[in-house]
C-alpha positions, 0 to 999 in steps of 0.5 A, a space after each residue: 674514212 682515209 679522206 677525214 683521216 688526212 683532212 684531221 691531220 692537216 688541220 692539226 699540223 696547221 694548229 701545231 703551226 700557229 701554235 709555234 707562232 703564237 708562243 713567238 708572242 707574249 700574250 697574256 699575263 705573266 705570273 699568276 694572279 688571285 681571282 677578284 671577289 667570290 671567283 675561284 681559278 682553276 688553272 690547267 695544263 697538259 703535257 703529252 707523251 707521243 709515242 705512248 699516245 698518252 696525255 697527263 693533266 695537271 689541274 689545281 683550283 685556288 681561292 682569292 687568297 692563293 689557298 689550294 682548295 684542291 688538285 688533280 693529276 688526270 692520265 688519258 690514253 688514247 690521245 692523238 696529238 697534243 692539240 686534243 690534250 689541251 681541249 681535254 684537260 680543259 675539259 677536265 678543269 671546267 667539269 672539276 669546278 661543277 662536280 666540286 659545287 663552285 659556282 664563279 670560276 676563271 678557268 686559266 691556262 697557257 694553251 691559246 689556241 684552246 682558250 680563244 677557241 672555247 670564247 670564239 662562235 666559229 665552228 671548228 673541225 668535228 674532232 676538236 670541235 666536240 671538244 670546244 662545244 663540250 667545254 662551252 656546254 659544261 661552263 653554262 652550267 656555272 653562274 659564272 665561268 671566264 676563261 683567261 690566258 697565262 704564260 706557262 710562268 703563270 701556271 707553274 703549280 699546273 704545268 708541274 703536277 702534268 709533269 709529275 703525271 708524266 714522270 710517275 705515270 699515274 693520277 692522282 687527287 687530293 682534295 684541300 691541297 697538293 702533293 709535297 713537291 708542288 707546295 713551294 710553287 704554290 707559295 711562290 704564286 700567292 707571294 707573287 700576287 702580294 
């Protein structure tokens, strides 16, 4: 058991390694951008508090229009590093949009390493591995599901509610919309995409 222990460690300081590197990198695109067609994006992000071993995720699906269809701020307890705070937020965001009866979603966040993960067919290591095969699983339910990468500035509504989560320490849903200090934000997006 030590022997997994260890190996699950190693292999998570090497993805906070090349976490490191990639954000070196501009890779994706900048500001938020509305979903073509019948599509909805649903954008996600975390933030993580290491010594309570707690992760807040922050997720908010808009329409082509740039218009909130709804919100989530999620605690997770029990989180052992960052690297399972991204899958498991992912995770959430992807299992919202079908408890929600969307059927073209673009899933969109800034973790990399998740994203090209979750549309990679190699195998990964058992713990984060669960993750990626739990989110490829739950996508085959939709019609269509894409997952696309944002630079943090392109998931500003997300990255705020994860923070929001962190600061009040708590979750917290609203369907049709999100709460009043993320509203600027939300229309920072839509002007943007003009």
């Amino acid at each position: 058991m030590y022997v997994l222990i260890q190996q699950v460690d190693t292999y998570l300081l090497e993805l906070d390694v090349a976490q490191v590197k990639l954000l070196r990198r501009l890779v994706g695109v900048e500001w938020w951008q509305p979903p073509g067609g019948y599509c909805l994006k649903i954008n996600f992000d975390a933030d993580f508090h290491s010594p309570s071993k707690t992760s807040y995720a922050g997720v908010v699906i808009k329409n082509r229009y740039g218009i909130v269809l709804g919100s989530h701020i999620v605690v997770y307890k029990h989180i052992h590093s960052t690297f399972v705070a991204f899958p498991t937020t992912c995770l959430h965001a992807v299992r919202l949009g079908l408890a929600l009866g969307f059927s073209y979603v673009i899933v969109e966040g800034d973790s990399l390493t998740v994203l090209r993960k979750v549309q990679s067919s190699r195998l990964d290591p058992p713990i984060l591995g669960a993750y990626i095969r739990d989110i490829k699983c739950w996508a085959g339910y939709f019609h269509k599901c894409d997952f696309q990468h944002v630079l943090r500035v392109g998931n500003t509504v997300a990255d705020l509610l994860a923070k929001e989560g962190l600061k009040v320490e708590m979750g917290s849903y609203i369907c049709e919309g999100v709460l009043d200090f993320v509203k600027r934000a939300v229309e920072c997006d839509r002007l943007s995409s003009l």
